[in-house]
C-alpha positions as a printed Julia matrix, in Angstrom:
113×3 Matrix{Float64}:
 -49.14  -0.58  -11.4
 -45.74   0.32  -11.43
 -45.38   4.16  -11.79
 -41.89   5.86  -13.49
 -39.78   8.15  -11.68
 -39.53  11.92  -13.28
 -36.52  12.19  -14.97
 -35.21  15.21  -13.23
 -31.63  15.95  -13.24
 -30.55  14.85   -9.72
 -31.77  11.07  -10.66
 -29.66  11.54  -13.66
 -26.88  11.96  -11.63
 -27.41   9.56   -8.94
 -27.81   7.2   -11.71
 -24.61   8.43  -13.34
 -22.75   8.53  -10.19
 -23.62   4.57   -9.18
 -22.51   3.91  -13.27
 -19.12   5.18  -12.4
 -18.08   4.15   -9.37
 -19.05   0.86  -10.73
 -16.88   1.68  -13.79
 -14.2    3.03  -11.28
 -14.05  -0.07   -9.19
 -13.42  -2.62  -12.35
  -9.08  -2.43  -10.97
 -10.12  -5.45   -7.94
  -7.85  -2.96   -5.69
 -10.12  -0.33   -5.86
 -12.73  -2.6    -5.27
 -10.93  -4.07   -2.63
  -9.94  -0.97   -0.64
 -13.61   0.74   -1.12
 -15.07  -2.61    1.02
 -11.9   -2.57    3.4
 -13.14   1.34    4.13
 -17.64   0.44    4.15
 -16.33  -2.23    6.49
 -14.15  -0.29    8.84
 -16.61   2.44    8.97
 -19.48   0.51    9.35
 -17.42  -1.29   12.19
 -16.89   1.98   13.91
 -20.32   3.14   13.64
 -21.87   0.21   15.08
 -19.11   0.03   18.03
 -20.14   3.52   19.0
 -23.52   3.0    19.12
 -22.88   0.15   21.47
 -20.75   2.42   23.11
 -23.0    5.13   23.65
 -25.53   2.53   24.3
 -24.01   0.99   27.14
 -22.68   4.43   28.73
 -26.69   5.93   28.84
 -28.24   2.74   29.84
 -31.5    4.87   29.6
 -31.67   4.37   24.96
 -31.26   0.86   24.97
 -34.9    0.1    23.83
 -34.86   3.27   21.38
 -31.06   2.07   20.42
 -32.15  -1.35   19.35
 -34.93  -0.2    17.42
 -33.21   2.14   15.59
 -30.36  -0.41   14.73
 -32.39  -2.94   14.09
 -34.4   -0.32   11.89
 -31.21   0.22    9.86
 -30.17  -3.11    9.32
 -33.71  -4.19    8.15
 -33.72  -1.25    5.57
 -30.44  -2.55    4.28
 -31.85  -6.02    3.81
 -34.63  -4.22    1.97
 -32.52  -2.4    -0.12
 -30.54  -5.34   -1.17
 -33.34  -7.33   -2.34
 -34.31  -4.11   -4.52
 -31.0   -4.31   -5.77
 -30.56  -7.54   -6.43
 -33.52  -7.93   -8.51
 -32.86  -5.03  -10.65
 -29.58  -6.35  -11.24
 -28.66  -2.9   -11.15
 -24.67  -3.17  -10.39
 -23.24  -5.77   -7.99
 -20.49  -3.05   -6.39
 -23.88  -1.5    -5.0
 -25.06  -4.64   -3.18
 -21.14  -5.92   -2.13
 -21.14  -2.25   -0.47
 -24.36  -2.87    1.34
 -23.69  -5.95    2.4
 -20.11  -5.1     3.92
 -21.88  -2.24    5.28
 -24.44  -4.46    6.86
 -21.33  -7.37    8.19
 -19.47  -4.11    9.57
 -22.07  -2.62   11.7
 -22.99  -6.14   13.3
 -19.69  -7.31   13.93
 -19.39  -3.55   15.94
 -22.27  -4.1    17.91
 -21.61  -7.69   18.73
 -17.98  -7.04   19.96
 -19.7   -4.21   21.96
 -22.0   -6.58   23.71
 -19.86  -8.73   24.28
 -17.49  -6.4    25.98
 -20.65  -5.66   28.25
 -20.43  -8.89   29.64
């Protein structure tokens, strides 16, 4: 049984604010630069975690859980997406998201090396 959110006035907005960026990003610049920037910040979020990763030494286990933690919630979140065909700028930004923190923490380990 499927149960319906409460139409409260913060879900409103949420759900107004993902109808306008989508409405925002229609000019394939905008689009453009708003992946270029998920992707560069993802990027530099998952090369400091390697960073700060590799300086402790003593988080590695809880570091890789909690990365791995993230990316599986994104995969998650996708899926949701996708099937609700709820906006495709929402899924493009978690995937980029997703590309940018794993291409961080792979050029992190393999500066380890």
């Amino acid at each position: 049984m499927v149960r319906k959110l409460q139409d409260t006035g913060l879900y409103r907005n949420i759900g107004m604010a993902i109808d306008r960026l989508e409405s925002w990003t229609i000019n394939p610049w905008r689009r453009f630069s708003l992946l270029l920037i998920v992707l560069f910040s993802a990027f530099l979020i998952g090369s400091s975690i390697g960073m700060i990763n590799g300086v402790l030494a003593l988080m590695d286990p809880i570091g890789a859980f909690f990365t791995v933690l993230i990316l599986e919630i994104m995969v998650r979140a996708r899926g949701v997406w996708i099937f609700e065909k709820r906006g495709r700028i929402s899924g493009q930004l978690i995937d980029v998201a997703r590309i940018g923190l794993l291409y961080g923490l792979l050029l992190e380990g393999f500066k380890l090396l």
